[in-house]
FIKEBA-284663 format. One record per atom (N, C-alpha, C, O): residue number from 1; x, z, y; atom name. Coordinates in Angstrom, 2 decimals. Each point is the difference from the previous one (the first is absolute). Example, Ala and Ser with C-alpha at 12.3 -4.5 7.8 and 13.67 -1.06 7.14 Angstrom:
2
> seq|X|Z|Y|atom
> 1|13.19|7.80|-5.69|N
> 1|-0.89|0.00|1.19|CA
> 1|0.90|0.00|1.20|C
> 1|1.04|0.66|-0.02|O
> 2|-1.39|-1.38|1.07|N
> 2|0.82|0.06|1.19|CA
> 2|-0.77|0.73|1.09|C
> 2|0.51|0.17|1.11|O
END
This chain:
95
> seq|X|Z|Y|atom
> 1|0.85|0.00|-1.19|N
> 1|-0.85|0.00|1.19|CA
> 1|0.88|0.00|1.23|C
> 1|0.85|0.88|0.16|O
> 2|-1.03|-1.75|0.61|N
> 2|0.83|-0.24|0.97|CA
> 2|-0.45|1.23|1.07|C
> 2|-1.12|0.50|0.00|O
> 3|2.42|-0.02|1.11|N
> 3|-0.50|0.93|0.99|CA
> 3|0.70|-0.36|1.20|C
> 3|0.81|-0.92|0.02|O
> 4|-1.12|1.68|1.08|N
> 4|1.24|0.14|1.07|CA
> 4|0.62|0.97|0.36|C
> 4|-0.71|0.93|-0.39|O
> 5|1.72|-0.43|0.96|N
> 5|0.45|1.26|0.20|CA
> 5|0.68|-0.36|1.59|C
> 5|0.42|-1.04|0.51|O
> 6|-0.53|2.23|-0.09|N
> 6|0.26|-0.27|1.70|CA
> 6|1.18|1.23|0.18|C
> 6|0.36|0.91|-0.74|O
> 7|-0.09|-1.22|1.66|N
> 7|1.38|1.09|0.67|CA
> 7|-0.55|0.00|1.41|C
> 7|-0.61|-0.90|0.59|O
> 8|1.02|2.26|-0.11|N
> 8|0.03|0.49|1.68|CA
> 8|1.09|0.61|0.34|C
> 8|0.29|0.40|1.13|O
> 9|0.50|-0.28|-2.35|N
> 9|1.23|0.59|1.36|CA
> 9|1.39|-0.68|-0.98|C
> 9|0.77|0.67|-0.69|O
> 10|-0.74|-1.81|0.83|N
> 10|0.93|-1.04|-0.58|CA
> 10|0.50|-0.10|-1.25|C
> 10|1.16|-0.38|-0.19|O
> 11|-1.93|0.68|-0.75|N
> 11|0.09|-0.60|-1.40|CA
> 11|0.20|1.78|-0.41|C
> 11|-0.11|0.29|-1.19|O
> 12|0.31|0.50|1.90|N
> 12|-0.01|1.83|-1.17|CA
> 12|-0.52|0.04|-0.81|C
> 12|0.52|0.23|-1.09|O
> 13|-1.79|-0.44|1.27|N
> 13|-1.33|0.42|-0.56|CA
> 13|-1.23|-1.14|0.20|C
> 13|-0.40|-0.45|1.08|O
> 14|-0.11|0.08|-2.55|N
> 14|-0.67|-0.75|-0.36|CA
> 14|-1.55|0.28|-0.51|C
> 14|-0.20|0.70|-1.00|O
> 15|-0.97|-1.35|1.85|N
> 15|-0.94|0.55|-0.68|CA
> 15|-0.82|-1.15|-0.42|C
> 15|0.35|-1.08|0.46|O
> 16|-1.57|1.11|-1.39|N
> 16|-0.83|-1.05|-0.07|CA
> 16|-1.02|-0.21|0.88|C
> 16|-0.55|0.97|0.53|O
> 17|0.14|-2.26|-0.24|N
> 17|-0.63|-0.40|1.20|CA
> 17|-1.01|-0.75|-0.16|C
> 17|0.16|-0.88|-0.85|O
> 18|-1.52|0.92|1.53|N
> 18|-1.17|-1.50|-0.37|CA
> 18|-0.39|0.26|-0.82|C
> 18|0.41|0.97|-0.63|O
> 19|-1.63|-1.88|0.16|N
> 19|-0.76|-0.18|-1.52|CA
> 19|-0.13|-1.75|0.30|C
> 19|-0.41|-0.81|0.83|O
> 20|1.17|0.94|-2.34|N
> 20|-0.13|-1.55|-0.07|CA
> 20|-1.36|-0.48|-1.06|C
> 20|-0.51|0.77|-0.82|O
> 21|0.09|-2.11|1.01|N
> 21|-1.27|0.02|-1.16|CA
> 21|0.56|0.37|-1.24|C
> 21|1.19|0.06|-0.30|O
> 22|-2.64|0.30|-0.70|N
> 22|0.87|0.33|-1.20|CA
> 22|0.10|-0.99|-0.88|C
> 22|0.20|0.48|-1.11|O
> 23|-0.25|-1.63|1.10|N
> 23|0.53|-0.82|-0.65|CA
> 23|1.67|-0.71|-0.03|C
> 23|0.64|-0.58|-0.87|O
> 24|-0.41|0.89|2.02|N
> 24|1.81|-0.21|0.61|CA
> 24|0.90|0.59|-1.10|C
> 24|0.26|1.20|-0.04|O
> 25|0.15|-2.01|-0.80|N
> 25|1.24|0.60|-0.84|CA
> 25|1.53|-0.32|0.34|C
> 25|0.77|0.26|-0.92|O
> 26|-0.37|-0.63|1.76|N
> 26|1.33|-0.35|0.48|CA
> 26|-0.42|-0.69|1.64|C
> 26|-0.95|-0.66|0.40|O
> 27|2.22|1.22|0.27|N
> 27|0.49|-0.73|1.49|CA
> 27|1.03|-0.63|-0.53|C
> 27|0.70|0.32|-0.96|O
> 28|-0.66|-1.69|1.99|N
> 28|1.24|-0.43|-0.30|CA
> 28|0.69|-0.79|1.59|C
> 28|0.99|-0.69|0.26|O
> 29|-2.08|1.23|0.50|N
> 29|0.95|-0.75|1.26|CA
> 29|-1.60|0.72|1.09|C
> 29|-1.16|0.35|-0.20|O
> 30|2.39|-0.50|1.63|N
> 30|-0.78|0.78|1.17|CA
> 30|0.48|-1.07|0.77|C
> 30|0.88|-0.83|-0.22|O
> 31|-1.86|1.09|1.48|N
> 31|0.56|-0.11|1.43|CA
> 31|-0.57|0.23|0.90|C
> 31|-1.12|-0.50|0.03|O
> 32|1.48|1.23|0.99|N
> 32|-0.82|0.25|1.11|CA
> 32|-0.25|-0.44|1.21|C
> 32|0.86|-0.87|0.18|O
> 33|-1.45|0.93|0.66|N
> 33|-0.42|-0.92|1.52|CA
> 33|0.36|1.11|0.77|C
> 33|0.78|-0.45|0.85|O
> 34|-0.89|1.48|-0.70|N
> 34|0.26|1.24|0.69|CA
> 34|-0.98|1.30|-0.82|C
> 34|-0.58|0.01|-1.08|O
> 35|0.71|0.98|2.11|N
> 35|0.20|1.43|-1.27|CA
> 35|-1.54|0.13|-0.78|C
> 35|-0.21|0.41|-1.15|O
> 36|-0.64|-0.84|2.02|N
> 36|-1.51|0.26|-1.01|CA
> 36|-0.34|-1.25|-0.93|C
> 36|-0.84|0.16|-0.88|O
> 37|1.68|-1.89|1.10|N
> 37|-0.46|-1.16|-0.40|CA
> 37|0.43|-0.72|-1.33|C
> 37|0.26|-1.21|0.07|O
> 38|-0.18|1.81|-1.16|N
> 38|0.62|-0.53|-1.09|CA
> 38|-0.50|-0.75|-0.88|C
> 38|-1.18|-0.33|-0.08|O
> 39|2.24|-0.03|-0.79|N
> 39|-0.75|-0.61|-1.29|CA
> 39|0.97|-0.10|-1.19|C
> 39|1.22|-0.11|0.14|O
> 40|-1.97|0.18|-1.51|N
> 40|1.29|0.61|-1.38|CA
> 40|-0.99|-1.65|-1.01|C
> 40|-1.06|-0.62|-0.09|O
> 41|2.12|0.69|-0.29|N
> 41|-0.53|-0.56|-1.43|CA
> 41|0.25|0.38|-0.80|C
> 41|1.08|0.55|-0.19|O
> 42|-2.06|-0.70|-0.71|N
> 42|-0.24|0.69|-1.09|CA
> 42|-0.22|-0.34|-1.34|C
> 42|-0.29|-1.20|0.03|O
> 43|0.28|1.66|-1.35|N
> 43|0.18|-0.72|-1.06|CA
> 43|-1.66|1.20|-0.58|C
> 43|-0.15|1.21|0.20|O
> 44|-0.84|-2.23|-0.94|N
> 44|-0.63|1.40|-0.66|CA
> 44|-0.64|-1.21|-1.67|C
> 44|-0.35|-1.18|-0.12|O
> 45|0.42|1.75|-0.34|N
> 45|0.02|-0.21|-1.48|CA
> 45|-2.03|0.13|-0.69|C
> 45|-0.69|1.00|0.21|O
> 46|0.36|-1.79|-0.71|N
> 46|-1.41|-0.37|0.02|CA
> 46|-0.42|0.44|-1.39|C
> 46|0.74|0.40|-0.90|O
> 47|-2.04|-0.55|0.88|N
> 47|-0.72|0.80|-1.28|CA
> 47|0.98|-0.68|-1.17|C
> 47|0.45|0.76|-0.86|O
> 48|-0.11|-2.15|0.82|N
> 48|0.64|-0.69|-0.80|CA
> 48|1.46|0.28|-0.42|C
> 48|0.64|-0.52|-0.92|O
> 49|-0.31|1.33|1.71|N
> 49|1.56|0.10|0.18|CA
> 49|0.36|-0.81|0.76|C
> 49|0.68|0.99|0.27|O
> 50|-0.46|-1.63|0.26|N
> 50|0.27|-1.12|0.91|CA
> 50|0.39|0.25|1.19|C
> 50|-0.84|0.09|0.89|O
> 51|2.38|0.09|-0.58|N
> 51|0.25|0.34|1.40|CA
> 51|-0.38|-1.05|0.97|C
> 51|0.13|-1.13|-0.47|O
> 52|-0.67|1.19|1.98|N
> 52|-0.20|-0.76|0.97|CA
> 52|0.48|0.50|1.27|C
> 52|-0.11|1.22|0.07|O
> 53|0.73|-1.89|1.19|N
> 53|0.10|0.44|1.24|CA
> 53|-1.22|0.27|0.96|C
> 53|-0.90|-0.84|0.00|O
> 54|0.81|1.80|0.70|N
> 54|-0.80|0.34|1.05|CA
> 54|0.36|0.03|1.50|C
> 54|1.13|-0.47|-0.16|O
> 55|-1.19|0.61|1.09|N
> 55|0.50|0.68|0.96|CA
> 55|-1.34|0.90|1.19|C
> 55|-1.04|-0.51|0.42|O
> 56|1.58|2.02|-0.12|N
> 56|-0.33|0.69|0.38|CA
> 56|0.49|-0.02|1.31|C
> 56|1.13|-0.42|0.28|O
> 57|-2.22|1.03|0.82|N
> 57|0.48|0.36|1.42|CA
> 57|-0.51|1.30|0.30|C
> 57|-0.96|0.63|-0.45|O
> 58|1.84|-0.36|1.34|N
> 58|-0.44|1.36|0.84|CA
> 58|-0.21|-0.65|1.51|C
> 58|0.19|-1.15|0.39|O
> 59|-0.62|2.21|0.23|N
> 59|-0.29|0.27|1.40|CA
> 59|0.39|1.08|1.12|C
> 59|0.10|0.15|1.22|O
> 60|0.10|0.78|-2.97|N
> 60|0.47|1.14|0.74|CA
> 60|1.03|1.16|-0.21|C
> 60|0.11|1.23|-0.02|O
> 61|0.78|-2.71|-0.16|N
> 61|1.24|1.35|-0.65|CA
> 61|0.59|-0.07|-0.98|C
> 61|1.18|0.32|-0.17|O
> 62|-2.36|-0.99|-1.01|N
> 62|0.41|0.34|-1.42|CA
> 62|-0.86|1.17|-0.47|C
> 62|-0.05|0.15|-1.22|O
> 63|-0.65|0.72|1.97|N
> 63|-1.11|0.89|-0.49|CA
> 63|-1.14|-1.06|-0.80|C
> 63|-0.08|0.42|-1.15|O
> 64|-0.44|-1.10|1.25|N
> 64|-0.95|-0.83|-0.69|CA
> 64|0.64|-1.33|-0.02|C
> 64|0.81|-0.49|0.79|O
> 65|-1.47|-0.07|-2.10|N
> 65|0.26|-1.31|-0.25|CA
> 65|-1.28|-1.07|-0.60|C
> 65|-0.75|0.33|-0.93|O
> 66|0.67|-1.65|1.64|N
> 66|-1.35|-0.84|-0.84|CA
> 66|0.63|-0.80|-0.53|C
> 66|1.23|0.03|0.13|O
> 67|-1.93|-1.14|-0.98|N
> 67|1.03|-0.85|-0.78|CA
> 67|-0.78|-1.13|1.05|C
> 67|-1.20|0.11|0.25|O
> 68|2.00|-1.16|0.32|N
> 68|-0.38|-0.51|0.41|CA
> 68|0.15|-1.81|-0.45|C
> 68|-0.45|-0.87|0.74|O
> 69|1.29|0.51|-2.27|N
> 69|0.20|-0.78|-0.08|CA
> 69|0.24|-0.25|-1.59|C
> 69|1.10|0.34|-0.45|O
> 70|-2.23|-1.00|-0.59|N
> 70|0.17|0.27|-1.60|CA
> 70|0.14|-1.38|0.10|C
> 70|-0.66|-0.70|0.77|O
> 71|1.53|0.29|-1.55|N
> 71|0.19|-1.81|-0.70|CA
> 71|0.84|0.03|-1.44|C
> 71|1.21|-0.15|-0.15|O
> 72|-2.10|0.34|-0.71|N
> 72|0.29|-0.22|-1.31|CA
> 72|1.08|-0.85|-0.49|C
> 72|0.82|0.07|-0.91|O
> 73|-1.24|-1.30|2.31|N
> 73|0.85|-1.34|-1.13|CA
> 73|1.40|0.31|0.98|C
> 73|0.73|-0.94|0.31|O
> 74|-0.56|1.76|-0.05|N
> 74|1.96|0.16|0.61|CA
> 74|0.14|1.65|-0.67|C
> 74|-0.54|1.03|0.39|O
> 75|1.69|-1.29|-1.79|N
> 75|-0.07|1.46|-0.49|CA
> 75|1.19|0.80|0.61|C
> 75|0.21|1.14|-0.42|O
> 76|0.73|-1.78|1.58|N
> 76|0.48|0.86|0.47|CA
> 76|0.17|0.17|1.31|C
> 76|-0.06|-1.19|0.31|O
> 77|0.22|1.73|0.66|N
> 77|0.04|0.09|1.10|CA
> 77|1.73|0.53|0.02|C
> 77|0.32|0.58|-1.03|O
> 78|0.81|-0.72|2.08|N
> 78|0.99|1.09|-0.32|CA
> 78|0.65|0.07|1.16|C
> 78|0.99|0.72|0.01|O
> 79|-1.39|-1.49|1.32|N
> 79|0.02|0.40|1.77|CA
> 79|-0.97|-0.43|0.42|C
> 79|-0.49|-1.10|-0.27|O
> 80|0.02|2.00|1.08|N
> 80|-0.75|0.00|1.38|CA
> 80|0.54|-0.13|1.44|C
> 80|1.17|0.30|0.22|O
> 81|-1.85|-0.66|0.61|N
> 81|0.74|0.29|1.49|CA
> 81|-1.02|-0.03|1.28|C
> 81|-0.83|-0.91|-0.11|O
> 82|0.76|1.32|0.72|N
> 82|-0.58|-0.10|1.36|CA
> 82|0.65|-0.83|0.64|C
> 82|1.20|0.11|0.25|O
> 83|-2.14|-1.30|0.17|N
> 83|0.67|-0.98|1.33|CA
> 83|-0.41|0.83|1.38|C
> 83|0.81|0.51|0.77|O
> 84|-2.69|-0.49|-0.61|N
> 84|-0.45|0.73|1.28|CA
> 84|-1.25|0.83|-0.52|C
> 84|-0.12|0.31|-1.19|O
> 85|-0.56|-0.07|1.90|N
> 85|-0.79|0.98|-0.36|CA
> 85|-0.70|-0.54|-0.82|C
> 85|-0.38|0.67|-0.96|O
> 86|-0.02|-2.07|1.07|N
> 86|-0.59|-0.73|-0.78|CA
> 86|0.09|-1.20|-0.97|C
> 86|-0.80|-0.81|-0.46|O
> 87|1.94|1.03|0.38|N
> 87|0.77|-1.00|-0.83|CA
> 87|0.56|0.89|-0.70|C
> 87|0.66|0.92|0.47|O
> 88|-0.98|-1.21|-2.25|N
> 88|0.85|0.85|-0.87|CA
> 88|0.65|-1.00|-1.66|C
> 88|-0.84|-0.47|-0.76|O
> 89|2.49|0.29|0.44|N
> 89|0.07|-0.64|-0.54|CA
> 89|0.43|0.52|-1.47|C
> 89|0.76|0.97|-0.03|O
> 90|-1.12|-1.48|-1.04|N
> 90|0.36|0.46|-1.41|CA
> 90|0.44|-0.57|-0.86|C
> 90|-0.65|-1.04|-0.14|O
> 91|1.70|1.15|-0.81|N
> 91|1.05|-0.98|-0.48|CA
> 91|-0.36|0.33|-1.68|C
> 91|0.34|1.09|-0.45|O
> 92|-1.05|-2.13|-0.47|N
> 92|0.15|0.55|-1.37|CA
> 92|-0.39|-1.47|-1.16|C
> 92|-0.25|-1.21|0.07|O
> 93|0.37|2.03|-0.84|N
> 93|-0.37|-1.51|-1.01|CA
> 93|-1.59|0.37|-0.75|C
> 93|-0.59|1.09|0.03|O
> 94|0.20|-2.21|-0.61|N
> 94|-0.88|-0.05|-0.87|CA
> 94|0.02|-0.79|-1.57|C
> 94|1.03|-0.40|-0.54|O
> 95|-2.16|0.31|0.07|N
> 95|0.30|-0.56|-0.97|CA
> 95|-1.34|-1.42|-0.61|C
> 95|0.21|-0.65|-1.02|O
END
């Protein structure tokens, strides 16, 4: 089950952070727009077994996350990036 863990006073001390959906079984890439605007991709594995890519956003931090992007027929996703606020690009294969 994939998680996040955050730091406040430069990597000392580590805690867990957010609720991600519960279907999310692996992160495998982030990026952010600035401190509340993100987005992860994600890997989550189907009634079938069948791993697929997702990608999730926040709004606020990384405290919550929606999935905002399922496509079966690309099984991997493995970078993301922010161009602008509204432009977001993702690098993966399919099959």
């Amino acid at each position: 089950k994939g998680l996040f863990v955050k730091t406040t006073d430069g990597g000392r001390n580590w805690f867990t952070y957010g609720i991600l959906p519960l279907k999310i079984s692996y992160l495998t890439g982030m990026d952010f727009l600035d401190a509340n605007t993100g987005v992860v991709i994600t890997s989550i594995q189907d009634t079938s077994l069948s791993m697929y890519s997702t990608i999730i956003k926040t709004t606020n931090g990384g405290l919550t996350w929606d999935e905002i992007l399922n496509i079966d027929s690309v099984y991997e996703f493995r970078e993301i990036k922010f161009i602008d606020s509204d432009n977001i690009i993702a690098l993966g294969w399919g099959g």
